[in-house]
Backbone as CSV, one residue per row, in Angstrom:
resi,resn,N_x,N_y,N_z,CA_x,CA_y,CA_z,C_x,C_y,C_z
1,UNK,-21.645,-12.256,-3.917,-22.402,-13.205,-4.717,-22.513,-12.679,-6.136
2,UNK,-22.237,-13.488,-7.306,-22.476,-13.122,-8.503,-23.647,-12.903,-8.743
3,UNK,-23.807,-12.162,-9.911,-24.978,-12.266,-10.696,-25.570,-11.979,-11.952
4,UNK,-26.151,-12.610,-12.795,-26.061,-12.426,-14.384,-26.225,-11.175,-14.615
5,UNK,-25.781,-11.174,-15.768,-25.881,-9.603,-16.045,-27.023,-9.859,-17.263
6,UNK,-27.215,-8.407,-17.608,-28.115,-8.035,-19.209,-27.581,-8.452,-19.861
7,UNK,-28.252,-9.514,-21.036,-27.809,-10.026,-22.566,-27.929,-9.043,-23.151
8,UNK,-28.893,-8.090,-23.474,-29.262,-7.549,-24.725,-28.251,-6.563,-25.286
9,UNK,-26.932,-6.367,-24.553,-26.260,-5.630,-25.659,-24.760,-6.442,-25.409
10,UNK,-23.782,-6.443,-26.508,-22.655,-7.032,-26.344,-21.877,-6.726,-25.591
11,UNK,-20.898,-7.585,-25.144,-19.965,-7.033,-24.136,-19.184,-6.082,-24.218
12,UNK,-17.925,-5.100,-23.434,-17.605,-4.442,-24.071,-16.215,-5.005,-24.897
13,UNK,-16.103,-6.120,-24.931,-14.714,-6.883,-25.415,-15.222,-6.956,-26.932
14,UNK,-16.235,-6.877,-27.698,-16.819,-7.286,-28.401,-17.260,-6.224,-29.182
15,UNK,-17.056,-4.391,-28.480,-17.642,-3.519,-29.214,-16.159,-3.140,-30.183
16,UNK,-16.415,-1.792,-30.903,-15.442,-1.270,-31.767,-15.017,-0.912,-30.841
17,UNK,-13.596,-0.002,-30.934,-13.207,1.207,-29.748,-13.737,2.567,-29.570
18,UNK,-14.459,2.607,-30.234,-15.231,4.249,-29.611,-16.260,3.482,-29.254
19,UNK,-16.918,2.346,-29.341,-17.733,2.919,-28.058,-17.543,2.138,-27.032
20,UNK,-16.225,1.322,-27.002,-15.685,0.491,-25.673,-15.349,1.928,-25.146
21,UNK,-14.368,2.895,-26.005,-13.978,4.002,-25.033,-15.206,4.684,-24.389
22,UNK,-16.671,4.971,-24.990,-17.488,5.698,-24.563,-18.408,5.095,-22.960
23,UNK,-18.320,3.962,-23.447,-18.944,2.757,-22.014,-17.977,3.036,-20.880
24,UNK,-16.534,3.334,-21.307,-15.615,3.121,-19.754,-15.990,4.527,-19.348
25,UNK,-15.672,5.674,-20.582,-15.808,7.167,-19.531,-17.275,7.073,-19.145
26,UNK,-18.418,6.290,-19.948,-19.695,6.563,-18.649,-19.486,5.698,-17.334
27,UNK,-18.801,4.786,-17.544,-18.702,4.115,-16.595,-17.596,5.230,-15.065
28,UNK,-16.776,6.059,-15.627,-15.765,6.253,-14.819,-16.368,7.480,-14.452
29,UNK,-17.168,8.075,-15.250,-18.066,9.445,-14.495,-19.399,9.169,-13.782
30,UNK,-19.401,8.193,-13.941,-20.913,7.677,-12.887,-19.959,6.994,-11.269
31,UNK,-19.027,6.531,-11.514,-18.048,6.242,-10.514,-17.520,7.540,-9.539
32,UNK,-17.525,8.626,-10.252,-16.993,10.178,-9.486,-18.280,10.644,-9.319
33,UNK,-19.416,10.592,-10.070,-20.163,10.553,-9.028,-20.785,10.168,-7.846
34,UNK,-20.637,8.861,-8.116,-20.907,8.284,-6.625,-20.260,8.583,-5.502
35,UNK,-18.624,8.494,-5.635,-17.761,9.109,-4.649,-17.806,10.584,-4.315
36,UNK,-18.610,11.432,-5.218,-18.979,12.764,-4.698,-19.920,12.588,-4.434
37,UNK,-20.861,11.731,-4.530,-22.279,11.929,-3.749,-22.210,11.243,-1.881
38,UNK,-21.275,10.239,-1.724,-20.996,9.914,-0.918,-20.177,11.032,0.104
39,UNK,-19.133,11.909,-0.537,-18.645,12.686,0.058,-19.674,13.964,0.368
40,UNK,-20.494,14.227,-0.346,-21.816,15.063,-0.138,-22.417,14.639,1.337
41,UNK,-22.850,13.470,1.252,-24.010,12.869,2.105,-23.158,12.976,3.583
42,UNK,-21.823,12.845,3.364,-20.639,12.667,4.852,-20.488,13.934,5.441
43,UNK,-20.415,14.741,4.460,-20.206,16.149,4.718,-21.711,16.761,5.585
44,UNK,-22.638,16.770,4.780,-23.847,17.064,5.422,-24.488,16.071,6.536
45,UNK,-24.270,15.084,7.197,-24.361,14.348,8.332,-23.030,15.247,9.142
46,UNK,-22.722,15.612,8.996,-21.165,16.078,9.990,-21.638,17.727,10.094
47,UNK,-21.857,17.989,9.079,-22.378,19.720,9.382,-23.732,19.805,10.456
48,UNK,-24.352,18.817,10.062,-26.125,18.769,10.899,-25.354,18.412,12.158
49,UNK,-24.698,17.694,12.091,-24.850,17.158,13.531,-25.277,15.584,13.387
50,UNK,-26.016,14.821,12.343,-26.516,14.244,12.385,-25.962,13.000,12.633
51,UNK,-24.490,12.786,12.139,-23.412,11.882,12.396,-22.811,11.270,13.850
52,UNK,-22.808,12.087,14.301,-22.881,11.668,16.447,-23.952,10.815,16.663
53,UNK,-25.158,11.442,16.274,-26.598,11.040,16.180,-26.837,9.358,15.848
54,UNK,-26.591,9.364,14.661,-26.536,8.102,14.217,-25.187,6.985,14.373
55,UNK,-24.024,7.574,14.846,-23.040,6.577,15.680,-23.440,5.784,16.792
56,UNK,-23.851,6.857,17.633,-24.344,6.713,18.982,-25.431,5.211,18.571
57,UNK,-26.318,5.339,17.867,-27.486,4.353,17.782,-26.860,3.669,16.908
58,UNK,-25.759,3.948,16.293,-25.258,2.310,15.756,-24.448,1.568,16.673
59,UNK,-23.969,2.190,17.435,-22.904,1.477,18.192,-23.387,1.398,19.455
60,UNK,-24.747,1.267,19.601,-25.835,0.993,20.984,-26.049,-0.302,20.703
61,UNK,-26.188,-0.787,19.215,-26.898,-2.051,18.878,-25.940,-3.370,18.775
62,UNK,-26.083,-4.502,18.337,-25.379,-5.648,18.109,-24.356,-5.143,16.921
63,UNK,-23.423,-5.238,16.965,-22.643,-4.101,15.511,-22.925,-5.718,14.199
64,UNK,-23.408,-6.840,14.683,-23.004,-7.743,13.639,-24.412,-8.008,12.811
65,UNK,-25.452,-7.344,13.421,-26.974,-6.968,12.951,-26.591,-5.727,11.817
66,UNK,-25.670,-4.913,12.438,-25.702,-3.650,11.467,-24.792,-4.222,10.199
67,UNK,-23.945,-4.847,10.520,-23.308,-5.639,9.243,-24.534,-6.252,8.102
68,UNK,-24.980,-6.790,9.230,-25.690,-7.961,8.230,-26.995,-7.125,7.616
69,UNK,-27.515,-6.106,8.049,-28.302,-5.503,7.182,-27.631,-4.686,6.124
70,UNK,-26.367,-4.041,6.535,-25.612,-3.343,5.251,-25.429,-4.374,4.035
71,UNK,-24.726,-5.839,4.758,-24.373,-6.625,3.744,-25.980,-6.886,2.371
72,UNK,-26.878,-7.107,3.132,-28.174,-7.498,2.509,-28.328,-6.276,1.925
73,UNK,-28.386,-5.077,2.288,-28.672,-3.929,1.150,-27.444,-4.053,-0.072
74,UNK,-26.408,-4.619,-0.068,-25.624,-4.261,-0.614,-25.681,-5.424,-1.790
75,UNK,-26.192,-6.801,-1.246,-27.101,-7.858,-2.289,-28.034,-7.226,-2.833
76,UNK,-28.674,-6.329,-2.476,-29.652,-6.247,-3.280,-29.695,-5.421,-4.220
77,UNK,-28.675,-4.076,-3.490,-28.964,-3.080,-4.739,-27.703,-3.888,-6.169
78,UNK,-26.642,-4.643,-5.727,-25.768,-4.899,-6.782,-26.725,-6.016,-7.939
79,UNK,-28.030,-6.542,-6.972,-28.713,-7.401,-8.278,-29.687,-6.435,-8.833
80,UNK,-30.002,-5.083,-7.838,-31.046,-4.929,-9.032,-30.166,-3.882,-9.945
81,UNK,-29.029,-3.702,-9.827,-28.532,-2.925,-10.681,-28.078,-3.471,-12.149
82,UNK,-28.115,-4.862,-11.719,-26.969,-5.806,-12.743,-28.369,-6.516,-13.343
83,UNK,-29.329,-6.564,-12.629,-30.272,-7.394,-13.422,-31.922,-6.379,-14.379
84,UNK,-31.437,-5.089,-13.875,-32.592,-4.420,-14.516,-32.438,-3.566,-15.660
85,UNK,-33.474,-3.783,-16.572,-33.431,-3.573,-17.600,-33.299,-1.851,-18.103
86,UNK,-34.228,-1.198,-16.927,-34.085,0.091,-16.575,-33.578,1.069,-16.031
87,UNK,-33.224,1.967,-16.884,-32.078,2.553,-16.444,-32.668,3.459,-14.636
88,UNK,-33.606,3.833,-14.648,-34.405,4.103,-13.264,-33.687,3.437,-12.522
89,UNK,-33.935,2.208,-12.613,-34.012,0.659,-11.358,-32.218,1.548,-11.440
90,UNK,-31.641,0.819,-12.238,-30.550,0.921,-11.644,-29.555,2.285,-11.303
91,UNK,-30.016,3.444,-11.259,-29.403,4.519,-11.028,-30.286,4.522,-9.521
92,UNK,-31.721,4.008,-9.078,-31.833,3.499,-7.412,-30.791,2.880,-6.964
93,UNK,-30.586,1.933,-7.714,-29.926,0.442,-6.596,-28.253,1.348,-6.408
94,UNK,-27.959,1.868,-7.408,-26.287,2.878,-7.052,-26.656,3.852,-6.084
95,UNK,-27.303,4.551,-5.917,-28.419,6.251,-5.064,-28.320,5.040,-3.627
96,UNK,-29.398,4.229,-3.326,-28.876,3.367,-2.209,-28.041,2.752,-1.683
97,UNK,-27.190,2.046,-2.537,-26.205,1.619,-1.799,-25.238,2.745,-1.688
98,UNK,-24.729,3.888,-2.385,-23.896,4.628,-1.603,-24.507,5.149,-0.584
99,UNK,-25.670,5.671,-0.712,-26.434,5.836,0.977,-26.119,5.280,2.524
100,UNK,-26.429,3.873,1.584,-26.295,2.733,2.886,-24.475,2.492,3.462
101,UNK,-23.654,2.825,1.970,-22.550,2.999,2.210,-21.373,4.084,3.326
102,UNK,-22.094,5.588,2.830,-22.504,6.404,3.473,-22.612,6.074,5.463
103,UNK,-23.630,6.010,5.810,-24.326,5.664,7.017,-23.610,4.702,7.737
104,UNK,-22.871,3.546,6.841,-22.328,2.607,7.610,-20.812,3.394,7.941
105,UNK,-20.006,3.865,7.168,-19.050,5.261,7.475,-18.908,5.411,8.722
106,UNK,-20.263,6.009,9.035,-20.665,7.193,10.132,-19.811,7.022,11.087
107,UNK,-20.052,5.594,11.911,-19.451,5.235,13.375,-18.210,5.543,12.849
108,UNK,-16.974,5.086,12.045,-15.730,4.723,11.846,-15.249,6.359,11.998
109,UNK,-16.087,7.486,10.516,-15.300,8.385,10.039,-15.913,9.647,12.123
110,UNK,-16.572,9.135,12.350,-16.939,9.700,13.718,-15.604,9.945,15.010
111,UNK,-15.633,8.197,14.865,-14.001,8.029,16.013,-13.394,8.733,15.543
112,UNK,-13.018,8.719,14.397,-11.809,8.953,13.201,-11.893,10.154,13.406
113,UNK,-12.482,11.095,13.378,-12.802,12.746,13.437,-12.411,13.139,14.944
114,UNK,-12.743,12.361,15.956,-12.650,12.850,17.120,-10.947,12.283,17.944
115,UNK,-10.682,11.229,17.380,-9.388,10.697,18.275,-8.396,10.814,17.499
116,UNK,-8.273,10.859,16.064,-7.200,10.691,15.247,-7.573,11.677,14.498
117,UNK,-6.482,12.521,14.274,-7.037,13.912,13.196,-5.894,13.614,12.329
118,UNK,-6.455,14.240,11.165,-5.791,13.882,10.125,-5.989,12.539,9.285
119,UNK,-6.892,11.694,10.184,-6.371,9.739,9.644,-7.503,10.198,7.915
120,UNK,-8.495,10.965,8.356,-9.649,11.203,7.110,-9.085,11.007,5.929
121,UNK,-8.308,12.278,6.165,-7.853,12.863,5.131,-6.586,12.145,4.512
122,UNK,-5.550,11.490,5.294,-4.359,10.836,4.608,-5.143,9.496,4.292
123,UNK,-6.120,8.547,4.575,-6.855,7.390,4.194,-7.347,7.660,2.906
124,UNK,-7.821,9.048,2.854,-8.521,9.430,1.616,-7.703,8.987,0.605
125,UNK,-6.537,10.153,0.838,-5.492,10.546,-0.252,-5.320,9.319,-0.899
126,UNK,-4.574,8.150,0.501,-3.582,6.993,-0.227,-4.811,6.361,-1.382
127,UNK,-5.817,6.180,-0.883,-6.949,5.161,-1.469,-7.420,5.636,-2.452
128,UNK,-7.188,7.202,-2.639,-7.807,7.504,-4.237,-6.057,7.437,-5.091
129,UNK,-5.160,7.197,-4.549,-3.979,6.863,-5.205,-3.747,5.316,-5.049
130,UNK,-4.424,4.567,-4.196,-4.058,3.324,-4.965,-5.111,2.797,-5.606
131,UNK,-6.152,3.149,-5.926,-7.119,2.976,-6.901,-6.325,3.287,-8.358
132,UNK,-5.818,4.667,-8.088,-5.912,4.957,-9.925,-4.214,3.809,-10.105
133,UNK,-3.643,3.885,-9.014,-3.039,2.986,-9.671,-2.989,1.578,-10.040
134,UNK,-3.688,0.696,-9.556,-4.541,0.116,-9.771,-5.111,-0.663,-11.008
135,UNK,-6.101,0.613,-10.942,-6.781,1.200,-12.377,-5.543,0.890,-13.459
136,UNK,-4.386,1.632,-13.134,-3.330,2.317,-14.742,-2.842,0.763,-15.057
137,UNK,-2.739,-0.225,-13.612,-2.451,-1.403,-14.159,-2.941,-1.826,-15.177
138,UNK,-4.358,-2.337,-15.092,-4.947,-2.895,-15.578,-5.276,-2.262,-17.421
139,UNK,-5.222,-1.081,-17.272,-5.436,-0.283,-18.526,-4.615,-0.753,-19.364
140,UNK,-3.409,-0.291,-18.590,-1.905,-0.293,-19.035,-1.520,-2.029,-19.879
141,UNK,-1.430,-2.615,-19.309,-1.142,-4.217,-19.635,-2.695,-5.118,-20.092
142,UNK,-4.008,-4.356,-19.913,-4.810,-5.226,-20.592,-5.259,-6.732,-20.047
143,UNK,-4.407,-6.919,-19.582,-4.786,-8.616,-18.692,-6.209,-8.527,-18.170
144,UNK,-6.658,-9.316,-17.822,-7.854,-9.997,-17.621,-7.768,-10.736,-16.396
145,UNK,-8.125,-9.985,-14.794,-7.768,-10.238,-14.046,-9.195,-11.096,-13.410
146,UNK,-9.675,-11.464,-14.428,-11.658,-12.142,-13.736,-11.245,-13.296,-13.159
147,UNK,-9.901,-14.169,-13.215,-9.286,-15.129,-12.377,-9.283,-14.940,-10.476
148,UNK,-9.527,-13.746,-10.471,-9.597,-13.371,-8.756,-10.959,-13.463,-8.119
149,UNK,-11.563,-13.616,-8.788,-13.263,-13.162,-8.700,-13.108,-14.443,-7.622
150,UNK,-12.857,-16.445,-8.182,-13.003,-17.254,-7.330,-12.222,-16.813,-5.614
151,UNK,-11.130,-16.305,-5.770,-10.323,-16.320,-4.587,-10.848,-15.086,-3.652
152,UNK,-11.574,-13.885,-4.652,-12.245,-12.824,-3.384,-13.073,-13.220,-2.933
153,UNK,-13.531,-14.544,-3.811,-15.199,-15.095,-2.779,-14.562,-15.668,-1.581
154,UNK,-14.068,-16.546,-1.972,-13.340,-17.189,-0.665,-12.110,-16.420,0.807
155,UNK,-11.851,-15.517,-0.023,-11.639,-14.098,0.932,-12.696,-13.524,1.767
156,UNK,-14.262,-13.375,1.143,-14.926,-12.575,1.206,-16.058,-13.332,2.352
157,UNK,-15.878,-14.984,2.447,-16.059,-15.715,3.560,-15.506,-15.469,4.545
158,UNK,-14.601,-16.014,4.531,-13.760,-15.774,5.394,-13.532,-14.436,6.667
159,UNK,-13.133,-13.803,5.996,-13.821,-12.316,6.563,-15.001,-12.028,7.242
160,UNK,-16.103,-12.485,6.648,-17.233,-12.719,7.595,-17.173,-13.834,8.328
161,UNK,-16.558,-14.851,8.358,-16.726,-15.492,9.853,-15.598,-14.950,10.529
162,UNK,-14.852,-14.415,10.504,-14.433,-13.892,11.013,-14.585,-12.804,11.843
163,UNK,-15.445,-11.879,11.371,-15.831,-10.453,12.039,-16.975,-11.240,12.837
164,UNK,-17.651,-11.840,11.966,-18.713,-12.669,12.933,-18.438,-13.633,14.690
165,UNK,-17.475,-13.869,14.177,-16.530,-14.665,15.663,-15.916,-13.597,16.307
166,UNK,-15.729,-12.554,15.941,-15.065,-11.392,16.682,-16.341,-11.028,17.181
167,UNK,-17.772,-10.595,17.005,-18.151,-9.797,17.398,-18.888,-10.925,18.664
168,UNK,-19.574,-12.130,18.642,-19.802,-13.150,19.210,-18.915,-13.538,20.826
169,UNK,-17.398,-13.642,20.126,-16.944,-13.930,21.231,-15.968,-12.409,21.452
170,UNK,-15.910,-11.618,21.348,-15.684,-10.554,21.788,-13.994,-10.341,21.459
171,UNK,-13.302,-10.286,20.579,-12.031,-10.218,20.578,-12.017,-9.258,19.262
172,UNK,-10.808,-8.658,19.455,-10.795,-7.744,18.544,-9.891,-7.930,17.036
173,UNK,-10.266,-7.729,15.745,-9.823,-8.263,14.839,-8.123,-6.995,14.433
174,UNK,-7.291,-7.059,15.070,-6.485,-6.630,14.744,-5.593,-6.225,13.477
175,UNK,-4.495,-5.020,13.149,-4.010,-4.803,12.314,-3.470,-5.699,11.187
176,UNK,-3.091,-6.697,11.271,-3.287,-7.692,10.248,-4.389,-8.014,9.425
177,UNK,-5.562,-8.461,9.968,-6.546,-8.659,9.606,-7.014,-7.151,8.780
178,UNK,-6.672,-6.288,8.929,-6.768,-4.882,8.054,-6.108,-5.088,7.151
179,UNK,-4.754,-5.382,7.331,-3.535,-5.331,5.696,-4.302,-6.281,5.309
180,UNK,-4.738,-8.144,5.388,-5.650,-8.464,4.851,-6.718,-8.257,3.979
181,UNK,-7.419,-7.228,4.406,-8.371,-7.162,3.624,-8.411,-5.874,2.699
182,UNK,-7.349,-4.824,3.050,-6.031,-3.699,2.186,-6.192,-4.731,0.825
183,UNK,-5.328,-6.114,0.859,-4.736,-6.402,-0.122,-6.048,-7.383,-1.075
184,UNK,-7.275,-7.767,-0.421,-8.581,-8.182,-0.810,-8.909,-7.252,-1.634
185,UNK,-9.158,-5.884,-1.087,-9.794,-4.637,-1.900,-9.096,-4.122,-3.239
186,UNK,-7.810,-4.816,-2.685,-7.048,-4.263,-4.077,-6.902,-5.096,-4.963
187,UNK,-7.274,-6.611,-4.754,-7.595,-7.468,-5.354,-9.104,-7.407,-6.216
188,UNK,-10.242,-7.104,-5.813,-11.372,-6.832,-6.294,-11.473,-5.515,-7.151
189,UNK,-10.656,-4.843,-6.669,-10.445,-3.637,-7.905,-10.008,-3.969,-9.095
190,UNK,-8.548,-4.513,-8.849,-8.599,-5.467,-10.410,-9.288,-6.182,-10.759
191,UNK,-10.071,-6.861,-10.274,-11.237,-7.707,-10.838,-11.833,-6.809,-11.626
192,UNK,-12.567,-6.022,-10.612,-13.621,-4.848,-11.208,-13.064,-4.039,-12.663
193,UNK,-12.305,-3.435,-12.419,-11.175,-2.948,-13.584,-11.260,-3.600,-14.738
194,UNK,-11.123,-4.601,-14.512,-11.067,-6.095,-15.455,-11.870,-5.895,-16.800
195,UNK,-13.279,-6.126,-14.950,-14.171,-6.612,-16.059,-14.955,-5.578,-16.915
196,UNK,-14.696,-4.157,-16.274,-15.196,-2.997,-17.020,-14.659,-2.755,-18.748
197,UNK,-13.269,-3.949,-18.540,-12.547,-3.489,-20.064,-13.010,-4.541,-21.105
198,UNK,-13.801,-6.236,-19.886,-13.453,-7.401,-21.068,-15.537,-7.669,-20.828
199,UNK,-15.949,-7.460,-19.918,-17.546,-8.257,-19.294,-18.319,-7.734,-19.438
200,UNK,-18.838,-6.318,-19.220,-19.486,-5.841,-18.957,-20.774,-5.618,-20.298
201,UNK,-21.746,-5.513,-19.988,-22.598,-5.358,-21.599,-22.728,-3.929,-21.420
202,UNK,-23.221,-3.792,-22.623,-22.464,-1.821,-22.943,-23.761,-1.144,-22.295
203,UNK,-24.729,-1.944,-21.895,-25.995,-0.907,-21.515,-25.755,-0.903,-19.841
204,UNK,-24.341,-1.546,-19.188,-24.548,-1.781,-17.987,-23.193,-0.904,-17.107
205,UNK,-23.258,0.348,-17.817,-22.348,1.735,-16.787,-22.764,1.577,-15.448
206,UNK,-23.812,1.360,-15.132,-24.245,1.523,-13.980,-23.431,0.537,-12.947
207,UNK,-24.012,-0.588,-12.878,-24.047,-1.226,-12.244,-22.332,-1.927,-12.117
208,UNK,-21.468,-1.350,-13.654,-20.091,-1.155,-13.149,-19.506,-0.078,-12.353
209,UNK,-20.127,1.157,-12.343,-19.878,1.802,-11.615,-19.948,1.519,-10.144
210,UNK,-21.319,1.169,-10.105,-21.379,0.385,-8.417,-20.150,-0.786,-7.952
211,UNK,-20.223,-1.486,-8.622,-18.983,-2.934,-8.201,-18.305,-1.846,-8.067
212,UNK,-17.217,-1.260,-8.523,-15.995,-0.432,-9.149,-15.857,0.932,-7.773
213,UNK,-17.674,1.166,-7.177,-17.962,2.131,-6.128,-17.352,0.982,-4.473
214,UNK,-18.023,-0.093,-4.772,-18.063,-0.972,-3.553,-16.274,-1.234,-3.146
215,UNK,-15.758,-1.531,-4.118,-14.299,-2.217,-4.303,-13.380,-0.975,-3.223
216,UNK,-14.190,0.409,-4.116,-13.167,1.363,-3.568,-13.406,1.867,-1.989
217,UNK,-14.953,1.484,-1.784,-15.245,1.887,-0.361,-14.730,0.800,0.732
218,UNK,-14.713,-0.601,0.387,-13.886,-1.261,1.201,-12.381,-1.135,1.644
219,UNK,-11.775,-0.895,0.286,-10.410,-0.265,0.550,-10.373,1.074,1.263
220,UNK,-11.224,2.273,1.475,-11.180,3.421,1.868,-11.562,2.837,3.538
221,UNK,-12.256,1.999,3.891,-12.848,1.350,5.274,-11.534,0.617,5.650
222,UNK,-10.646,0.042,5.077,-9.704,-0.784,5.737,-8.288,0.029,6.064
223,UNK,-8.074,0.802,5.186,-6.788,1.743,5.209,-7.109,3.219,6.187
224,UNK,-8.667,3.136,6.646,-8.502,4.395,7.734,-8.557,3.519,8.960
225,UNK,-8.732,2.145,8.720,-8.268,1.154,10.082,-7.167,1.176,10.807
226,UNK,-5.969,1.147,9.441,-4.780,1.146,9.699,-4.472,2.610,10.101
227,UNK,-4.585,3.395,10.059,-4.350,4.775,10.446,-4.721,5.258,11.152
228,UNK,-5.827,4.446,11.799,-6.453,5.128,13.155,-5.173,3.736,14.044
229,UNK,-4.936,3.305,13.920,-4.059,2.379,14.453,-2.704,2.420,14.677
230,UNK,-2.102,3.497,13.612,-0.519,4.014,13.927,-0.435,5.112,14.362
231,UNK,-1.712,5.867,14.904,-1.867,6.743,15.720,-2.047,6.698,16.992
């Protein structure tokens, strides 16, 4: 779901180039942080122990309840990140949703640890390599890819009735339905990408960092699908 962003400073299409360049590197180091804080939080659930712990009780429950509360944290922290004026508010709403991002992990990178070795680590690799490439697209050629934004919504339906009818009537959403949503994530990255170069208002690193965090954790969730799958 969209949502307005802050007026009060210009976009970055609109600044000089030092400080369009200065908005993207805050934007791209608040982004490595998140993905190291996420890799922090994975690491220390797996050292405690705490990760079995919390699989076990996610995958006791309705799995389409645990969706739907991730999905709702994930509304909320992307509005209060995009809609608050304070920089507080929105360095919370990023701190939570990789949290919540984090936790929802657990069950997947759990199997993943115990039946398929190796899938972690080569899912990792490809996904922080097709991000930056990605990324070099969009740098590289400049286009203005905010034309996808309509078609990931309608992707982004879809997908949920879908997982929703899978989990309901019990059938399993197979390897297709993964390259699917592979080529969704890599679709919303260019979006995201996009709009970090042409949309964004210069007081709002944050809350590009988050979109730009979300884009890459879906793609990192769909490509260790496929790899726990050719194993």
């Amino acid at each position: 779901m969209e949502h307005s962003m802050p007026t009060a400073f210009p976009t970055v299409a609109e600044l000089e180039s030092s400080r369009r360049a200065s908005f993207i590197r805050r934007t791209y180091a608040h982004l490595l942080a998140a993905v190291g804080l996420f890799v922090l939080i994975e690491w220390w659930l797996f050292q405690t122990g705490h990760a079995l712990t919390i699989a076990r009780a996610m995958l006791s429950v309705n799995w389409l309840l645990v969706l739907g509360g991730f999905a709702i944290v994930a509304w909320l922290a992307r509005g209060m990140a995009q809609r608050a004026g304070s920089p507080a508010v929105q360095y919370a709403a990023l701190f939570g949703f990789v949290l919540a991002e984090a936790l929802l992990f657990v069950p997947l990178l759990v199997v993943a640890n115990l039946q398929f070795p190796g899938a972690i680590q080569s899912a990792g690799v490809l996904t922080g390599i097709a991000f930056v490439g990605l990324t070099g697209i969009v740098f590289t050629t400049g286009r203005d890819f905010g034309f996808l934004g309509k078609f990931l919504a309608l992707a982004g339906i879809g997908a949920l009735l879908m997982i929703v009818a899978a989990v309901l009537f019990g059938f399993e959403l197979g390897t297709w339905f993964s390259i699917v949503m592979v080529i969704v994530a890599c679709g919303a990255i260019l979006r995201d990408t996009s709009n970090v170069i042409h949309r964004y208002p210069e007081n709002a690193h944050v809350s590009a960092a988050l979109e730009l965090f979300a884009s890459f954790a879906l793609l990192l969730w769909y490509v260790l699908r496929l790899f726990m799958r050719r194993r």
